[in-house]
N, C-alpha and C positions, 0 to 999 in steps of 0.2 A: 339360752338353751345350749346343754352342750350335745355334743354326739359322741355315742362310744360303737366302735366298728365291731360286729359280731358275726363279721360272714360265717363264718366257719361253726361257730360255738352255737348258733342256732339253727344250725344244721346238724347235728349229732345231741346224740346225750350222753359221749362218751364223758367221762370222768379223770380225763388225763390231769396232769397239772396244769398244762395253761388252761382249757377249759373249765377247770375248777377257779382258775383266776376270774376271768372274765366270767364266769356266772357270779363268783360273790363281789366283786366291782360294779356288774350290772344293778345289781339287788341295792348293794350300800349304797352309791349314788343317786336312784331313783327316788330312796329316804331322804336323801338331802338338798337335792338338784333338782334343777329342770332337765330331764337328760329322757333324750330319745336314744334308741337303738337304731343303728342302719348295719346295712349288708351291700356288697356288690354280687346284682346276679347277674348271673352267669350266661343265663338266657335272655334275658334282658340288654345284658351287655348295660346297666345303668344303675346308679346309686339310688337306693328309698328305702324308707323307712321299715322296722321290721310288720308283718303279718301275722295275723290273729295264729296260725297252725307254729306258726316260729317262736312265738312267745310262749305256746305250751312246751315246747322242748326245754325253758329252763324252769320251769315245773314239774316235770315228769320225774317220780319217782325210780322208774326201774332202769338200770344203767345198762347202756349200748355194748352189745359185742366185740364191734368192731368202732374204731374213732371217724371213720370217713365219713363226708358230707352225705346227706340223705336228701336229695329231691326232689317229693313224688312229679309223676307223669304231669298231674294236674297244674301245676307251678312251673312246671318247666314250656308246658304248651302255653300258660298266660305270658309268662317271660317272653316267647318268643313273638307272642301275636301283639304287644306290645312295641318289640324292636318293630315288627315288621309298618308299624303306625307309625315308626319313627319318636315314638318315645324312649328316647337314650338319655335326655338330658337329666342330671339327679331329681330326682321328687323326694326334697328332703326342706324340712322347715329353716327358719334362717337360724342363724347358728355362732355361738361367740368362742366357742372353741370347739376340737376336736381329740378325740386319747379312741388310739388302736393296741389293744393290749395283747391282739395276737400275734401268731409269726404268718405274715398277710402270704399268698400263693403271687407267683408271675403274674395272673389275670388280675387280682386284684391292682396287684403294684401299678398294673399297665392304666388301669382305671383312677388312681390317684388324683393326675393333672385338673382334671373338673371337680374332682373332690374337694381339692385344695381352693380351688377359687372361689367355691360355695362358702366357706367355713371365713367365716371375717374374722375372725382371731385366732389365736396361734394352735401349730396341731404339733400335738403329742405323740410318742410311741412309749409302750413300755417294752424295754430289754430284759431278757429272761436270761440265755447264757448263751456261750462261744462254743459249746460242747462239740457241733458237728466239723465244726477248725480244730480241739485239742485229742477227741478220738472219735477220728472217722471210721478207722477199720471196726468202732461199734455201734456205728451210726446208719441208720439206711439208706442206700448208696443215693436214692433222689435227694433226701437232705443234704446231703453232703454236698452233690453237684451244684444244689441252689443259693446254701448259703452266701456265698461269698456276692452274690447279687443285690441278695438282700438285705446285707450288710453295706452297702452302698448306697442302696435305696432308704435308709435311714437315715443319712445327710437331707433328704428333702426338707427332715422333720426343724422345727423349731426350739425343739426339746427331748429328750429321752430318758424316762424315768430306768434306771434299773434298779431290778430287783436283791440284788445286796453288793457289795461293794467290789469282791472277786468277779462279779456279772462288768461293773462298769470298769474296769480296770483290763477286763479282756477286749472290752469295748474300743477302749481309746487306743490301746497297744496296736488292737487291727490295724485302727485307720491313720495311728503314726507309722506303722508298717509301709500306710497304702502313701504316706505322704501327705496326707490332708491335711489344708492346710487352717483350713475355716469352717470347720466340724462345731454343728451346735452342740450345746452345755449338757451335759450328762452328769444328771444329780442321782444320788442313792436313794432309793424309800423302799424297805424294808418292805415285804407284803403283811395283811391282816392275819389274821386267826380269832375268828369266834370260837370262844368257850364251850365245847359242849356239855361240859357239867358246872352244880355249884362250886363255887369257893372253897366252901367249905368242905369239899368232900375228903377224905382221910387217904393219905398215900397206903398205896399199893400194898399189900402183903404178899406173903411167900408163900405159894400154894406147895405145902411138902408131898404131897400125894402123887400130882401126874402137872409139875409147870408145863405153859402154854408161852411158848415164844410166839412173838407176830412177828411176821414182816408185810407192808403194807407198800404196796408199791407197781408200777407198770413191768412185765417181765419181758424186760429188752437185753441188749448188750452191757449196758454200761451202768446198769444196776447192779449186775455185779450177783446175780443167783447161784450158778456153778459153785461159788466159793464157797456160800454159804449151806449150799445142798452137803459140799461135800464135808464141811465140817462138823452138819449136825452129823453124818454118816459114820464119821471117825469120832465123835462123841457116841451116839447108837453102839458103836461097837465093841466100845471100851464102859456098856452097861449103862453110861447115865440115861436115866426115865424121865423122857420129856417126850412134848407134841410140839410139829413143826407146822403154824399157820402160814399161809399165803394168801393174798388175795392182791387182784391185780388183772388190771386185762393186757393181753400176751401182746406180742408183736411178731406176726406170721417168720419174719423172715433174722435179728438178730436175739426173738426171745427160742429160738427153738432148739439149742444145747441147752439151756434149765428146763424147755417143758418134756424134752427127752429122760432129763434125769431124775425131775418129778414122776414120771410114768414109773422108771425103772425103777426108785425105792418105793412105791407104792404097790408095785409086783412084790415087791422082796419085802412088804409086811410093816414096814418102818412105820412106824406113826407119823404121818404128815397127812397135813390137808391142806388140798387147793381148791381155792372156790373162785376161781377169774373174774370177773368184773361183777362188783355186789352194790346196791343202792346206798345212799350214807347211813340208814339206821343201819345195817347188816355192819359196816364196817365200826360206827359206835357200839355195837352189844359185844366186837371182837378188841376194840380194844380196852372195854370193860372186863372183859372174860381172861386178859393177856395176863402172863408175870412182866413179861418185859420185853420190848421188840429191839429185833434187830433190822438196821437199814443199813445193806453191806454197798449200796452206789460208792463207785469211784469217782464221780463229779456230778454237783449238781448245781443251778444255777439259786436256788434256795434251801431246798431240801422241809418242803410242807410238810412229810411225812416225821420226820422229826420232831416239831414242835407240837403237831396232833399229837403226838407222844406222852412228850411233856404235858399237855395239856390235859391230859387224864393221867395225869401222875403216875405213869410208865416211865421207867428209867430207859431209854434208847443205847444200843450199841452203833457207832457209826463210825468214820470216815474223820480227822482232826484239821484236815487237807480243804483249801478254797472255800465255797460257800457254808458247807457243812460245818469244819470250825465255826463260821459266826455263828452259825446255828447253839453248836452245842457251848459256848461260851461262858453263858448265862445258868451253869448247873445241872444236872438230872443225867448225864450222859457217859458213858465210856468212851472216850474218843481215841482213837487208835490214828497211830503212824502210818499200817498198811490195813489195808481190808483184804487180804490174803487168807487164804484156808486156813493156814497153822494160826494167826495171831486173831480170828474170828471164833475159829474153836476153843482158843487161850481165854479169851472174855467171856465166850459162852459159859464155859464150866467152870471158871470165876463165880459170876453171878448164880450159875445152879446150886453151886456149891460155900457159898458164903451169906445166908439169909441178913446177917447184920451189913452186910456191903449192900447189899439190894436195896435193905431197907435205908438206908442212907442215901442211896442214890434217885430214890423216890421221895423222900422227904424233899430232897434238894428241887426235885423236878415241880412238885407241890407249890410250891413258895415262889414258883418265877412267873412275872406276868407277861404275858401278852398283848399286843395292838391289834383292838378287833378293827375287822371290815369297814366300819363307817369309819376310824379316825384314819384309816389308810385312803380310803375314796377320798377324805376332805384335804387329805394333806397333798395328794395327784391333784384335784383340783384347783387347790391353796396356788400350789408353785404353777400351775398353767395358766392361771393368770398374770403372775411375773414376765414370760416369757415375751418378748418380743418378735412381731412376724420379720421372718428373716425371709431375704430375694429368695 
């Protein structure tokens, strides 16, 4: 049996990207494994297995406001009456290996040591990216103070899967930085993407009437919004007819320059729409409904929103830079140098203004295939059993 750690992600229904990871890992795995879900609570102060209310949060259709852990009154008083019985030790089945594919909190880290000793075969982590090391001033300032902890505390592991190759490349740099000198094996595995539509469906057209750009994304710092608010702004202005979509849940404290300048062009009449955090059919019928999204992030440690892109045969505007390049490699994209106002406006009104480049860009997108969810869980699995437990 393996165990996948879901403190967190079964605690929210947010739809961030890691979240998004660890619900379709949870799902693919389940198809092919023997795999229970566990959590460290909090109140508890002890490792078990997940509970019936926890398991409906990765069913739950309608997407969370806010990403923070949710745990009602009732769960927090068993937690505690629990400790206070002196049940701390993990109540978790026996186990031949272990994969945490979140970015785990201090309390969890601190609860590890019993974790590890339960788990008879090797344990995993997956690395998503370095982002809150290469821009902190767009990073929220808890992130930032934490990381470099828990980057440390990833040597415990046996193994660590990262998510594309710039993710494990920042990985090792850190911990040659730090001096390390017997850092376990850091292999690359790509993450999944299920299909949301046929094969066969026919690339994109050119809506001549009123195009619909997407952008599909969390609205934080390093996503990179401002730039692109302000280039639709300077396209608006100089007449080109288009609508600017958004969808994305905000981030109180480095999304709030884009939701200021969302407000303001949305006083001043501009066609744009923001709809913040929408469940997955809302964001499939949007990017059914798209000509072509734009995703202006300046680093990411994947870039999911990309290849959903591609995957409904949307041509993506994006970033050529770190994980993005791998991303757009394979076809369907305009990959830009800078993701800068001027040279985001340059490609936007490229593709409004050239239907045969579009349609080209879409065809390409069409033709490229994807590793869905199950052959990503089997290949994380594959290689965890390679691994040998290290002191």
């Amino acid at each position: 049996m393996l165990l996948l750690d879901l403190t967190h992600t079964s605690h929210t229904r947010a739809r961030t990207g890691i979240q998004r990871v660890a619900r379709s890992l949870y799902t693919a795995l389940r198809a092919s494994e023997d795999t229970r879900g566990v959590c460290f609570d909090p109140y508890q102060k002890a490792w078990r297995t997940l509970e019936p209310w926890e398991e409906r949060n990765f069913t739950a259709e309608a997407a969370a406001a806010s990403r923070g852990a949710r745990w009602p009154w009732s769960a927090r008083l068993r937690g505690a009456l629990r400790r206070r019985l002196a049940s701390t030790a993990p109540r978790l089945p026996d186990s031949i290996g272990l994969i945490m594919p979140e970015i785990f909190s201090p309390a969890t880290a601190a609860g590890l040591p019993p974790l590890f000793k339960h788990v008879r075969g090797p344990r995993l982590a997956v690395f998503h990216d370095a982002i809150a090391l290469k821009l902190p001033e767009l990073t929220p300032a808890k992130t930032v103070a934490r990381f470099p902890a828990y980057l440390r505390e990833l040597l415990a592991f046996d193994g660590i899967a990262a998510i594309s190759e710039d993710s494990r490349q920042s990985l090792l740099d850190y911990w040659r930085w730090l001096g390390v000198q017997d850092a376990p094996p850091v292999q690359t595995i790509p993450l999944g993407l299920d299909l949301p539509l046929p094969s066969d469906l026919p690339p994109s057209a050119f809506n001549a009437q009123l195009p619909v750009i997407l952008c599909v994304g969390s609205i934080e710092g390093r996503k990179n919004h401002p730039a692109l608010l302000n280039a639709c702004e300077q396209l608006w202005a100089r007449g080109l007819r288009f609508e600017l979509h958004l969808i994305g849940l905000a981030h109180p404290q480095t999304g709030r320059t884009a939701l200021e300048k969302i407000a303001a062009f949305q006083r001043a009449g501009r066609p744009l729409r923001y709809d913040g955090a929408v469940d997955d059919a809302t964001v499939i019928t949007a990017y059914r409904a798209c000509t072509f999204t734009v995703y202006p992030s300046l680093m990411e440690g994947f870039g999911l929103p990309v290849l959903e892109s591609l995957a409904h045969g949307k041509p993506c505007v994006c970033s050529s830079r770190g994980a993005l390049g791998e991303a757009a490699l394979g076809g369907g994209c305009m990959a830009l140098e800078s993701v800068e106002t001027g040279p985001l406006a340059a490609a936007i009104a490229g593709l409004l203004q050239d239907s045969a480049g579009l349609a080209r860009l879409a065809a390409a997108a069409h033709v490229r295939t994807f590793k869905p969810w199950r052959d990503y869980a089997a290949g994380l699995a594959a290689w965890l059993q390679t691994l040998p437990r290290r002191p």
